[in-house]
Wavefront OBJ file of the C-alpha trace (Angstrom):
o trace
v 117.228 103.784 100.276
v 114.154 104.033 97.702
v 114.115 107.173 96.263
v 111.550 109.756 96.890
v 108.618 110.078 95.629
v 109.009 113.258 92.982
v 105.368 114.377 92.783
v 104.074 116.499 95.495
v 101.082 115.563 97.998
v 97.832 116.322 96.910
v 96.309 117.950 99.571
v 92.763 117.097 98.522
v 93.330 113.430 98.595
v 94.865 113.524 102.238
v 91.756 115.103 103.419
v 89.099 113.377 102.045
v 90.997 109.954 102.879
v 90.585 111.288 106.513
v 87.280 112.149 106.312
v 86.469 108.688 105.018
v 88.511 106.787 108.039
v 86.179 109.135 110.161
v 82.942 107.684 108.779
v 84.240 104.384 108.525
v 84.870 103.855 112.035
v 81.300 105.389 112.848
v 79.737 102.555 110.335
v 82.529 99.919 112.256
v 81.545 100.015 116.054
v 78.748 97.938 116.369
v 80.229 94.972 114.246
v 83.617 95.206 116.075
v 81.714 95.502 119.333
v 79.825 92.345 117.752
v 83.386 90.119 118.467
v 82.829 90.500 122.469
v 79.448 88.672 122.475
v 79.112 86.559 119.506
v 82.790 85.912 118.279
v 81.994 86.709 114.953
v 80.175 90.160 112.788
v 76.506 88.907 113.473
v 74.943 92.598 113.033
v 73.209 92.772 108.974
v 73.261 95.156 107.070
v 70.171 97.008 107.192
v 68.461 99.903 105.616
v 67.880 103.534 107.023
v 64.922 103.243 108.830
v 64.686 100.138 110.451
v 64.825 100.441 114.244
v 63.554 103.918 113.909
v 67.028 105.186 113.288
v 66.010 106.465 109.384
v 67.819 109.853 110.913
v 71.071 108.388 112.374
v 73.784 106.470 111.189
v 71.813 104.295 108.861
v 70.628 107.490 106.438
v 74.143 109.123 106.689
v 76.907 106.868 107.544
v 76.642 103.245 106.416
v 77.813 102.351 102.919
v 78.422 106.251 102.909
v 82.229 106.319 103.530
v 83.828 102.729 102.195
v 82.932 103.677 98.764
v 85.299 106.475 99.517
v 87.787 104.455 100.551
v 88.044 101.960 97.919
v 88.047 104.686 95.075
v 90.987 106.350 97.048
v 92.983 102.741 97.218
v 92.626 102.589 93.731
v 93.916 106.101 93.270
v 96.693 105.745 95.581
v 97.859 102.410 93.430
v 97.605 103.985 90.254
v 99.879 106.904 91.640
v 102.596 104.055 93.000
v 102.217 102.969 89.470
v 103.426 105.850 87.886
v 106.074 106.728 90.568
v 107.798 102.949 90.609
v 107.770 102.900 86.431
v 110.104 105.916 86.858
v 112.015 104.517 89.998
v 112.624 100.948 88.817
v 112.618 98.423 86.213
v 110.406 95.933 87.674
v 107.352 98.009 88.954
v 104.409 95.573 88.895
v 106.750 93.552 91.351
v 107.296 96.551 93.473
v 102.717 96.972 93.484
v 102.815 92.761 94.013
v 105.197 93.017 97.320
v 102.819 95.744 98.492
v 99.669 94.050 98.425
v 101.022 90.929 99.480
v 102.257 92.781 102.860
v 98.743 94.147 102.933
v 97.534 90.927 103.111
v 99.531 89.422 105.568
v 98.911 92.481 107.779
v 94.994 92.256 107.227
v 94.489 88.812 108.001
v 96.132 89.125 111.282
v 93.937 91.676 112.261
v 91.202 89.734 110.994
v 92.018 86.584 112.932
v 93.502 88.136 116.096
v 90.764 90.394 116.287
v 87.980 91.229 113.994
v 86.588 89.327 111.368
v 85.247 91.727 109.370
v 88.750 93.299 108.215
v 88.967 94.737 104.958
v 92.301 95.175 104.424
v 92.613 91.328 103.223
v 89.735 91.971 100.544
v 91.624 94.801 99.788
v 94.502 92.838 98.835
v 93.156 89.953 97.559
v 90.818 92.238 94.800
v 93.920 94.276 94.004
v 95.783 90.999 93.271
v 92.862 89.845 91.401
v 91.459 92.854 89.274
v 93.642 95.520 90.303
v 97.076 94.585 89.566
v 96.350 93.032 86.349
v 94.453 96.132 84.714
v 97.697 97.867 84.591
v 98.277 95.834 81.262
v 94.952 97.445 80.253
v 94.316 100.453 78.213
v 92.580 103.330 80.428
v 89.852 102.916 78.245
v 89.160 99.088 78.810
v 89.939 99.695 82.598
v 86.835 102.691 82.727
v 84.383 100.631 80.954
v 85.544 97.533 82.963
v 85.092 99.827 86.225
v 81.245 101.100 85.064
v 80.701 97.185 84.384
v 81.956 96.016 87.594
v 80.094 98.984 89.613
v 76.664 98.679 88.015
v 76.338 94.706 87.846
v 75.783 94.678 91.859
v 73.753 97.145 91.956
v 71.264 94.775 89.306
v 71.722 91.878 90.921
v 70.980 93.625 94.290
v 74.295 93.387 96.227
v 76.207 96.406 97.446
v 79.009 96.218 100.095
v 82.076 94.208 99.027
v 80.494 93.278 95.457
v 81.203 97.054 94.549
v 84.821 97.519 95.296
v 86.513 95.677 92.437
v 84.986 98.540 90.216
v 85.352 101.341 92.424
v 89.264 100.345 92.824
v 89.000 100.534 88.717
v 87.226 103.649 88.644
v 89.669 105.155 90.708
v 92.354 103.737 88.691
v 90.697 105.004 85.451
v 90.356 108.375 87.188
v 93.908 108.635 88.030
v 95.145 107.398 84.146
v 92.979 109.788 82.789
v 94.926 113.202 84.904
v 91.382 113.893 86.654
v 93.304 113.256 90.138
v 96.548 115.708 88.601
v 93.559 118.435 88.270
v 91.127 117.623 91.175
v 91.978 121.113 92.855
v 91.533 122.671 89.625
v 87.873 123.493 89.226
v 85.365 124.417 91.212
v 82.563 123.919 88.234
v 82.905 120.330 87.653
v 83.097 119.304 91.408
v 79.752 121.703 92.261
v 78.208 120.313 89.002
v 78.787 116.665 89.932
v 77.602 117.064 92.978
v 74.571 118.627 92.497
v 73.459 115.483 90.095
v 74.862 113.645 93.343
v 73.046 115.087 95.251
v 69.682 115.178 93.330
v 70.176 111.291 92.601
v 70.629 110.435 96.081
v 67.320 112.046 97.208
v 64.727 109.462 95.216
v 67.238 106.401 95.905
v 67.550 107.457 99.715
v 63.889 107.436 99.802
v 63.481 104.259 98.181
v 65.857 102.732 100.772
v 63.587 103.808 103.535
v 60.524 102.940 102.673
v 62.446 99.047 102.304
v 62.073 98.827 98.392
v 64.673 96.684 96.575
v 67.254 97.209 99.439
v 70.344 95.719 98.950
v 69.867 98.037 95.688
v 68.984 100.849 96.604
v 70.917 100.751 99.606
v 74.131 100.622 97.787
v 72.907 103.268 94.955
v 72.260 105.436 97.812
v 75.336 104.947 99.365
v 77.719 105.339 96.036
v 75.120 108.674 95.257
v 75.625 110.163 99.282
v 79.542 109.447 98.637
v 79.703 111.029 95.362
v 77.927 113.966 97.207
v 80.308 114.274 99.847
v 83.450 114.049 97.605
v 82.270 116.575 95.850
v 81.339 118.956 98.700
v 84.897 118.276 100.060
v 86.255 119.356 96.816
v 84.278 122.911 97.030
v 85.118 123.586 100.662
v 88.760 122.743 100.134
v 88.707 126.147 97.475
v 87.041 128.341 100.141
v 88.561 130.149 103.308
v 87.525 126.593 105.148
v 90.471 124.366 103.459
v 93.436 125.373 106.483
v 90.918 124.009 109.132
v 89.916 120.903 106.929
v 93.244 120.204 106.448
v 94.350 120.689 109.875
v 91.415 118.357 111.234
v 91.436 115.419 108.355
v 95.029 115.224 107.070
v 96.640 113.947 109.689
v 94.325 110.949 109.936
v 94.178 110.350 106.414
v 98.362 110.462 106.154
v 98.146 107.829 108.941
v 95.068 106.563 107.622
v 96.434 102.721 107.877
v 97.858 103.224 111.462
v 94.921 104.767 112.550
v 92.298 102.147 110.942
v 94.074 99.156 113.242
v 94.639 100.729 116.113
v 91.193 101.671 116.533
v 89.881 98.365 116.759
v 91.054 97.398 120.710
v 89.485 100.785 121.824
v 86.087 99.458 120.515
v 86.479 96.011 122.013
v 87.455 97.705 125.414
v 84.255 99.751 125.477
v 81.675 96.902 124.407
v 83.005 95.310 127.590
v 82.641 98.021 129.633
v 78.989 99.415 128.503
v 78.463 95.883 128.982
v 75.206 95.787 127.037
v 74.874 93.999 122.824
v 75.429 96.486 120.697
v 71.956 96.207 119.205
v 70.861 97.910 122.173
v 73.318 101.255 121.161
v 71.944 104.449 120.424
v 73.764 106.634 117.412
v 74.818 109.059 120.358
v 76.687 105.800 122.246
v 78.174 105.103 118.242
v 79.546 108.713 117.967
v 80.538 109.205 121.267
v 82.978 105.755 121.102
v 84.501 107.334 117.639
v 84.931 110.437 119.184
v 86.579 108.935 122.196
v 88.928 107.035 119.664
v 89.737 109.786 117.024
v 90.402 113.045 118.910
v 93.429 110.702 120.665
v 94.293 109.680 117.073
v 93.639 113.058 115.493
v 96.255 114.478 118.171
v 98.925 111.750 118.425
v 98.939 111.687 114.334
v 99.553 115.568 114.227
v 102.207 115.259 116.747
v 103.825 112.368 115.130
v 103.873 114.114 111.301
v 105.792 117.320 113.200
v 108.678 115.245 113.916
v 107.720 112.016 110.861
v 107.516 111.698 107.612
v 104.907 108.804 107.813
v 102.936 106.447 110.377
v 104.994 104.183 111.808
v 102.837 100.849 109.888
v 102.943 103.347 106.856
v 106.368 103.519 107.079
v 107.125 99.946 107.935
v 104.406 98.914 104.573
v 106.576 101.033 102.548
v 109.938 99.893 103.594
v 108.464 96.164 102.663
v 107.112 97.553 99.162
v 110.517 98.294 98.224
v 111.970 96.536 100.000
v 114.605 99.388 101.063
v 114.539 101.162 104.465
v 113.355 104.259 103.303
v 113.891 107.434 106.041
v 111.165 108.054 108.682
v 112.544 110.904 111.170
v 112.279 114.566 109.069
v 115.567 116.593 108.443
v 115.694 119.314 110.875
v 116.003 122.782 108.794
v 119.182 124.290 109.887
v 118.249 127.721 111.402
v 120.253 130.829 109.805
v 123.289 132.375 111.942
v 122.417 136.308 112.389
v 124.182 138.653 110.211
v 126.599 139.683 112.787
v 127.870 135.934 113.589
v 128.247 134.984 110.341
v 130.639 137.894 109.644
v 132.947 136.746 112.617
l 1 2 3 4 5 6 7 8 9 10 11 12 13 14 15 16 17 18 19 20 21 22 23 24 25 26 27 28 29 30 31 32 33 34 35 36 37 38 39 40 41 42 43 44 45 46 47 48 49 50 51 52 53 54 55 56 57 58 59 60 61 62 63 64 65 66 67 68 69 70 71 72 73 74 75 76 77 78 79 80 81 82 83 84 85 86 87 88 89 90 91 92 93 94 95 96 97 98 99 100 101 102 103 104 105 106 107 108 109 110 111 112 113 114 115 116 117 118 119 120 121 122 123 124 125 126 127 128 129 130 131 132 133 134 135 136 137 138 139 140 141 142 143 144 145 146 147 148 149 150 151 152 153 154 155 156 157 158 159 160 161 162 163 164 165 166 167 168 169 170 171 172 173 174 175 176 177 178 179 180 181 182 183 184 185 186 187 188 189 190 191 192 193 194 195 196 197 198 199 200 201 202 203 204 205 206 207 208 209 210 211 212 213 214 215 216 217 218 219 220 221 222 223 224 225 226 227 228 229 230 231 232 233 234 235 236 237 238 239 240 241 242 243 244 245 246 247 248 249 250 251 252 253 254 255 256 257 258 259 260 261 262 263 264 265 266 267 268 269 270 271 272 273 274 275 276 277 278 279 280 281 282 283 284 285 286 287 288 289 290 291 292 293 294 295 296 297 298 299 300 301 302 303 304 305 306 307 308 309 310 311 312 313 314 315 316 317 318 319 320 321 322 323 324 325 326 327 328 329 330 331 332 333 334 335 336 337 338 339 340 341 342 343
């Protein structure tokens, strides 16, 4: 059996990992829905305000969430770090197993059914940049991460360029105890995102009007995500953080079970609106996500009752350490009354 993780969830990290899957699948239906006429993602990316959607999905959803995303899978590896390098005496083998098992399971979804996975970038840039910054000092690996963040954004790429540096700043973030205190403080998270928040306004508006954007477009995205983080982080210390939690940790625990299964759904209902999705309104966009997450949001709260993880969580675990670790969750024994127990 591996041995259990000592340090306790952090709540905050559950829910905004949930809240990203949500806005990733929004920004994901069209190009999966792309597979049933073309074969292959043949959508661009394009800036809010082309098509006259500059109110829907392209000003708040796309290159909104996967920034989210990628900082959190850095996070998440830096935390394995620190767990395995109590736990065994090999623990960079432990994080190599893992991301090779990533891989494998990303490029079969890629090939079997969408080719725009990013679970096999994942694993290929944390075998590439991620892995090896754990020889780094923190300090190399934040200045490494602002590097790797701001070249793409000067060269005018955003997308896939940015994630080796967001999986570093996350890393960084997590060496440095910010993620041990993110529930901490309510004046650094309101701070932060107010400058988010500010920032994003002139960039957003650049992106519109069609200046620059592949630059802009990512700075506005990385700005909007900053500015929802933060947010998060505020309404998670306010009478709101049972219901956030109730709605967004769930799909966040299960956020790798939920991310594949939500592909077939899509396919199904490209071939049965039966029209490019080109042609798709936001409404159609959030109505499909809807269809597919309530389902997931219910099965995955269901499932946690009686589970400790998702089932391909579980299963990606057991091949990280390569020990069947336990899955169903130990009943707690109910007390005998008082005038039982004195029989």
């Amino acid at each position: 059996m591996p041995p259990e993780m000592k340090r306790p969830r952090i709540d905050a990290l559950d829910v905004l990992r949930g809240f990203a899957l949500c806005g990733i699948l929004l920004a994901n239906v069209k190009p999966i829905a792309h597979m049933v006429y073309a074969g292959q993602v043949t959508e661009p990316m394009v800036a809010a305000g082309e098509g006259g959607d500059w109110l829907g999905l392209g000003l708040f959803v796309d290159q909104r969430f996967f920034p989210i995303f990628s900082l959190l899978f850095g996070i998440g590896f830096s935390l394995l770090l620190e767990s395995a390098e109590r736990k065994v005496a090999r623990p960079r083998v432990l994080l190599l197993r893992r991301l090779l098992v990533l891989l494998a399971i990303g490029l079969a979804h890629m090939f079997l059914l969408w080719r725009g996975d990013i679970l096999s970038i994942y694993a290929v840039v944390g075998l590439v940049v991620l892995l090896p910054s754990t020889w780094l000092p923190r300090q190399a690996v934040a200045v490494l991460a602002a590097v790797l963040i701001a070249t793409p954004l000067v060269l005018g790429s955003n997308g896939v360029p940015l994630v080796p540096g967001l999986f570093l700043l996350g890393s960084a973030l997590t060496r440095y105890g910010v993620i041990d205190r993110i529930e901490s403080s309510v004046r650094v998270p309101a701070v932060l995102g107010l400058g988010f928040a500010v920032c994003a306004v002139p960039a957003v508006w650049l992106q519109v009007r069609g200046t620059a954007v592949a630059t802009w477009f990512g700075l506005a995205g990385l700005l909007m995500a900053g500015t929802y983080v933060c947010a998060l982080l505020l309404l998670l210390r306010t009478p709101l953080r049972s219901a956030l939690r109730s709605v967004f940790a769930p799909l966040g625990r299960m956020a790798l079970t939920n991310y594949l299964s939500a592909t077939l759904p899509v396919l199904l209902a490209a071939r049965l609106i039966g029209s490019p999705p080109e042609h798709w309104s936001s409404t159609t966009v959030v109505l499909i996500s809807a269809a597919i997450l309530v389902p997931q949001w219910l099965i995955s709260t269901l499932w946690l009752r009686r589970y400790r993880q998702g089932p391909l969580e579980w299963l990606w675990r057991w091949a990280t350490w390569a020990s069947r670790p336990p899955l169903r969750r130990i009943p707690v024994p109910r007390a005998e009354p008082a005038s039982s127990a004195g029989r």
